[in-house]
C-alpha positions in Angstrom: 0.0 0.0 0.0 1.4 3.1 -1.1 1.1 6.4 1.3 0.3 9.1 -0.5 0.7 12.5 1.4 -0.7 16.0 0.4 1.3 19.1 2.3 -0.5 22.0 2.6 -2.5 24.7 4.6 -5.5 23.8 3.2 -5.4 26.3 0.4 -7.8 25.9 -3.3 -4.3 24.8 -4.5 -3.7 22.1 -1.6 -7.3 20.9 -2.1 -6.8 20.5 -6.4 -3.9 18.8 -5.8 -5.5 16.0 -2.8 -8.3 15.8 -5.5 -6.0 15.3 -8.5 -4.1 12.6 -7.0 -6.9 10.5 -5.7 -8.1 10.5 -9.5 -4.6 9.6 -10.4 -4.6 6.6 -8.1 -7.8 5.7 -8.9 -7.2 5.7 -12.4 -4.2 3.4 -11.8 -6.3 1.3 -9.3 -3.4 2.2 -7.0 -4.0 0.6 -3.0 -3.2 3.1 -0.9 -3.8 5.4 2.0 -3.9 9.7 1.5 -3.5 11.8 4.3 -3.3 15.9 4.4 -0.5 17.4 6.3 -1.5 20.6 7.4 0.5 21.6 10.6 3.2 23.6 9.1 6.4 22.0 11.3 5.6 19.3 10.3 5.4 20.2 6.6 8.8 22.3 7.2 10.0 18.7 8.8 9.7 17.2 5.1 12.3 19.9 3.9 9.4 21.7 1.5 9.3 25.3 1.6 6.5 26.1 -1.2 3.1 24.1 -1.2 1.8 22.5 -1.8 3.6 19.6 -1.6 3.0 15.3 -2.6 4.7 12.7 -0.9 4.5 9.5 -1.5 6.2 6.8 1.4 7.8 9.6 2.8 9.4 11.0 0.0 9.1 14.5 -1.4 7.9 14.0 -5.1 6.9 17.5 -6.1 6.8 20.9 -4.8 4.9 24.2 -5.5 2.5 22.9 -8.4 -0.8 21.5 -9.2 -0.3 18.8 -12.1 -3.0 17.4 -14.2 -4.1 13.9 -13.0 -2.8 12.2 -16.1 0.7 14.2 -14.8 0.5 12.2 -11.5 -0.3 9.0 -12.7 3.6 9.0 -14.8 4.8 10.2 -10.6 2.5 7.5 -9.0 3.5 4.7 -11.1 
C-alpha cells in the first residue's frame, strides 16, 4: 500500500492537488492510503518550503504545483 501525502495549509491549491491525485490513483487502481498534512512544522520537517507539496512513502515527489491527474499518474507509477 502506497502512502500518498498531500502538504499543505489547506489552500484551493492544496485541495486541487488531494483531488487530483486521488483520481490519479484511482485511475491506476493504486492501494493506498492519502493523508493531508496541514501543521506547518511538520510540513517544514519534510524539507518543503512552497506548497503544496506530494509525498508519497515519505518521500518529497513534487513541490509548488498542481499537475493534471494524467501528470501524476507518470509520478505515482
Amino acid at each position: 500500500m502506497k502512502k500518498i501525502q498531500i502538504l499543505g495549509t489547506g489552500c484551493a491549491k492544496c485541495a486541487k492537488l488531494a483531488e487530483n491525485t486521488r483520481a490519479a490513483a484511482e485511475s491506476l487502481g493504486l492501494d493506498y492510503e492519502m493523508e493531508k498534512i496541514t501543521e506547518l512544522n511538520q510540513i517544514i520537517a519534510f524539507g518543503v518550503m512552497t506548497t503544496p507539496a506530494l509525498a508519497v512513502d515519505g518521500k518529497v515527489l513534487l513541490t509548488g504545483k498542481v499537475p493534471s491527474a494524467a501528470d501524476l499518474e507518470k509520478l505515482l507509477r
